[in-house]
C-alpha positions as CSV (number, residue, x, y, z in Angstrom):
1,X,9.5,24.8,-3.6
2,X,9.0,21.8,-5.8
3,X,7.4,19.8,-3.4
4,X,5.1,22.1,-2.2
5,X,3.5,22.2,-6.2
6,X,3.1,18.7,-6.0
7,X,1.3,18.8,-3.4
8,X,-1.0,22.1,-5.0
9,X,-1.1,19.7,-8.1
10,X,-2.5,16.7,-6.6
11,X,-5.4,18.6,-4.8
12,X,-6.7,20.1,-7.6
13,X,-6.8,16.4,-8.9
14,X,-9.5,15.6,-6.1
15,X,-10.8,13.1,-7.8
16,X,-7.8,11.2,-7.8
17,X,-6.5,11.9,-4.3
18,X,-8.5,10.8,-0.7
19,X,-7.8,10.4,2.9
20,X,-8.2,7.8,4.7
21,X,-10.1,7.7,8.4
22,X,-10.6,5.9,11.4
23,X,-12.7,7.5,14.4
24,X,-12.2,11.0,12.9
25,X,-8.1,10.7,12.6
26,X,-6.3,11.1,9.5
27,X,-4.8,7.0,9.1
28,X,-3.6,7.1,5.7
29,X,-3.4,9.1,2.3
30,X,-3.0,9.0,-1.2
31,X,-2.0,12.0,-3.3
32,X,-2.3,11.7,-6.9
33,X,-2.4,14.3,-10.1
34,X,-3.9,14.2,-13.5
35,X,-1.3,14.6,-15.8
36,X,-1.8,16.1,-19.1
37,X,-0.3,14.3,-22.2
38,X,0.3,15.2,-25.9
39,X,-3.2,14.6,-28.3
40,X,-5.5,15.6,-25.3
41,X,-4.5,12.4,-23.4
42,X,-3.1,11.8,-19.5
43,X,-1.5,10.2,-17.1
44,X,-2.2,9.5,-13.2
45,X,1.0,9.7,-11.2
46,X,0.6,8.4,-7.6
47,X,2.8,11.3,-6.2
48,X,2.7,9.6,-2.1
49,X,0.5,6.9,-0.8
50,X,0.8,6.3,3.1
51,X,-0.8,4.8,6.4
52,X,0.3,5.2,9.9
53,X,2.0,2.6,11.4
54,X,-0.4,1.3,13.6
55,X,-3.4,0.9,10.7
56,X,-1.1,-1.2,8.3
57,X,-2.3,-4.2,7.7
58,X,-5.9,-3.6,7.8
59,X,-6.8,-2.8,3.8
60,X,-6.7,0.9,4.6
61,X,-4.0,1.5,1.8
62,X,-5.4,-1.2,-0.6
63,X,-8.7,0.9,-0.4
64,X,-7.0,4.2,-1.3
65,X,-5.7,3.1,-4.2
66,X,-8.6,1.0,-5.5
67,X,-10.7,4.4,-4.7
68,X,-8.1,6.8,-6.9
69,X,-7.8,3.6,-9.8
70,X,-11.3,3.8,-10.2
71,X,-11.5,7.9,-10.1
72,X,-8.7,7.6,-12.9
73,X,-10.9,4.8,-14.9
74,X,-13.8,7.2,-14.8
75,X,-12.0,9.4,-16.9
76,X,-11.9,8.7,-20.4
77,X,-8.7,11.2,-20.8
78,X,-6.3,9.0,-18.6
79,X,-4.8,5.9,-19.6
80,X,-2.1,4.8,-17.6
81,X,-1.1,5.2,-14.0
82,X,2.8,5.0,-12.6
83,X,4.5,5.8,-9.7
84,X,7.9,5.6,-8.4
85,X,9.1,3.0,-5.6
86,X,12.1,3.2,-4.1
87,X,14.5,0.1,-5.5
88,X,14.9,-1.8,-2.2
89,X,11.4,-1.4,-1.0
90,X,10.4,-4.8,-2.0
91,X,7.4,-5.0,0.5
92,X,5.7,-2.2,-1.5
93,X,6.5,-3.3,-4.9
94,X,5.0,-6.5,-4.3
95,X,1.6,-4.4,-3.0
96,X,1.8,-2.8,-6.3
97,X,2.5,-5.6,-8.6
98,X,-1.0,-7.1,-7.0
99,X,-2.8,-4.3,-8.5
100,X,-1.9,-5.0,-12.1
101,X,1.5,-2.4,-11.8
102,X,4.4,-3.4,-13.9
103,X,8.5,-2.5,-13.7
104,X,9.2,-0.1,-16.9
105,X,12.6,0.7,-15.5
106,X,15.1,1.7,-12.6
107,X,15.8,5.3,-12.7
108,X,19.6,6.3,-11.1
109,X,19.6,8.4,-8.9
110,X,16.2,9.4,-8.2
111,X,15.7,10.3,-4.6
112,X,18.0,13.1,-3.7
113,X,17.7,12.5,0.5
114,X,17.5,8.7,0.7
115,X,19.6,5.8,0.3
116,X,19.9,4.0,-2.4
117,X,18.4,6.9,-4.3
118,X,17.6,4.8,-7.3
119,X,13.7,4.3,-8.1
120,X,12.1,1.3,-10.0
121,X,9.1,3.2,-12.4
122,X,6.2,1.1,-12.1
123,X,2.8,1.5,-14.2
124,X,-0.2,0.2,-15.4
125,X,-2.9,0.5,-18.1
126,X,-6.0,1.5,-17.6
């Protein structure tokens, strides 16, 4: 299954992926991978980033990323980092766009389970 190599992907990108905690319970996630480019270069792709409900609103996903921005940074190899957002989802494209993350383009069609499926592609140098 596709996703299920995603998900083997982004952990052997530890660097780049972390949990989030509060009192010993999982709150949040972010699950990234280096991705390899042409010429020795890469790419980080944010493949999920997440916090329950009840923890929003409290920095926990602002931390994530900032800890996985700075893993990528680190390495001399990656340059840019994107991620896809889903076109409607304008309370989390705003999040990104604080961080530096700019709209490339809107790819049709996208997500195959959710409605609208079209994703904006965000990224941003590092």
């Amino acid at each position: 299954m596709v996703q299920d190599q995603l998900y083997k992907d982004c952990m052997n990108s530890s660097d780049l992926t972390h949990l989030g905690y509060h009192n010993d319970v999982l709150v949040g996630a972010i699950m990234a991978r280096h991705e390899k480019q042409p010429g020795g270069k890469g790419k980080m792709y944010i493949a999920t980033l997440g916090v329950l409900a009840p923890y929003r609103g409290y920095g926990i996903g602002t931390k994530l990323l900032e800890k996985s921005l700075a893993a990528a940074e680190k390495d001399a190899s990656i340059e840019e980092a994107y991620l896809h957002v889903q076109v409607q989802n304008d309370e989390i494209l705003s999040f990104y766009k604080k961080f530096g993350f700019e709209v490339r383009e809107t790819v049709a069609g996208y997500y195959k389970k959710i409605d609208p499926p079209d994703a904006v592609l965000l990224a941003k140098k590092l």
